[in-house]
C-alpha positions in Angstrom: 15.1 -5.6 -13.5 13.0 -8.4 -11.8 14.0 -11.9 -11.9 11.7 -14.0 -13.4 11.3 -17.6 -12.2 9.3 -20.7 -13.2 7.7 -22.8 -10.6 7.1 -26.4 -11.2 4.8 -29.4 -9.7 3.6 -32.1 -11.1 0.0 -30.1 -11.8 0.6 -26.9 -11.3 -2.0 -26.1 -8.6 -0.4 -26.6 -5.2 3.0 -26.5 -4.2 4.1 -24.3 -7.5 1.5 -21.9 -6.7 2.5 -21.0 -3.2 6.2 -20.9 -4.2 5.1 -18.4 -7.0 2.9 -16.6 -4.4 5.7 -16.1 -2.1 8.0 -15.3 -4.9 5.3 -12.4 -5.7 5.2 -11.6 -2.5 8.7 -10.4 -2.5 8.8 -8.4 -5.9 9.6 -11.4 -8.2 7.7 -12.4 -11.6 6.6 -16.5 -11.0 4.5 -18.3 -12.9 3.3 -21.8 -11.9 3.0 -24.9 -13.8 2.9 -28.5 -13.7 4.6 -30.8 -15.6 1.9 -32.9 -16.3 -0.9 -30.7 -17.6 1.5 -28.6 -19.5 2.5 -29.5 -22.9 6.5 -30.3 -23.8 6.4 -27.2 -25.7 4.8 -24.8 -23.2 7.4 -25.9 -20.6 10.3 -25.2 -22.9 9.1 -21.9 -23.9 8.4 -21.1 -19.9 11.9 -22.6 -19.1 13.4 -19.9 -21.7 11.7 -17.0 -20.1 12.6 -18.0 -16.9 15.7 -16.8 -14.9 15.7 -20.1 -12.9 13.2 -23.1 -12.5 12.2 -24.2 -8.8 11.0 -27.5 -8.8 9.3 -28.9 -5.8 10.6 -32.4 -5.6 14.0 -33.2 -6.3 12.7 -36.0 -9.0 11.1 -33.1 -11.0 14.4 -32.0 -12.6 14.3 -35.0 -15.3 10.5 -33.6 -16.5 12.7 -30.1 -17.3 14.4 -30.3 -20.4 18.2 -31.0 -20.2 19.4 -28.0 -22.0 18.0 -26.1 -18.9 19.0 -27.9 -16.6 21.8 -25.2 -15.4 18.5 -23.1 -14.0 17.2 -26.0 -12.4 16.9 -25.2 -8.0 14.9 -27.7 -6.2 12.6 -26.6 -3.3 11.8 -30.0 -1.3 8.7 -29.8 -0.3 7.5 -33.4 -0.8 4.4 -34.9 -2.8 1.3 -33.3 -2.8 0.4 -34.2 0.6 -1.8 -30.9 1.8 -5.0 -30.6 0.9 -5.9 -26.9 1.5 -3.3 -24.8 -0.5 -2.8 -22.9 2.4 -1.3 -25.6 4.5 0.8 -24.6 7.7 3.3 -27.1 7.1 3.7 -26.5 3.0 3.7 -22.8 4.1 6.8 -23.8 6.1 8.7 -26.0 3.9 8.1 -23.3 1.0 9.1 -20.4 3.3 12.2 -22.4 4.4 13.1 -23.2 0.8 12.9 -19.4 -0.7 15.1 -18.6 2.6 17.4 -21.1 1.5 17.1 -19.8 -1.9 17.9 -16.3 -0.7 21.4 -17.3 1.2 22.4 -19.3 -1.6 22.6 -16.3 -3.9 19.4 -17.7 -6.5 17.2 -15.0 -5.4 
């Protein structure tokens, strides 16, 4: 069965989206979202579907709601720096944190 994982930024178009992408890329389900633009209620039911929530910046984990906390991973990548999704150096940082991801048994 494939693990399913929940991707989070702050709007859901950047950062989330390439994690979910490379997550895809690998045979995963991912969805992306951002904490602002989605509703309290949308990110709890996303949190329940999801086997574990990646969230791109360490500060993220207190917009996910406590009682999932125990799903919570956090992918560093930083604010919303890039620009282009496509990036070179958030293609890095995201490869880096699914490889870390991988070794730590999440993935």
């Amino acid at each position: 069965m494939k693990k399913r994982f929940l991707c989070v930024c702050q709007k859901g178009c950047n950062r989330s989206v390439f994690m979910a992408y490379r997550l895809k890329r690998h045979g995963h389900e991912a969805i992306p979202c951002g904490w602002l633009t989605e509703s309290a209620e949308t990110l709890e039911m996303l949190c329940q579907w999801a086997d574990a929530v990646f969230v791109m910046q360490a500060e993220f984990r207190d917009k996910i709601a406590p009682k999932f906390h125990h799903k919570v991973h956090v992918v560093e990548v930083g604010r919303d720096i890039w620009g282009p999704r496509w990036h070179p150096e958030l293609k890095k940082l995201v490869y880096d944190g699914y490889d870390k991801l991988k070794a730590e048994g999440v993935l």
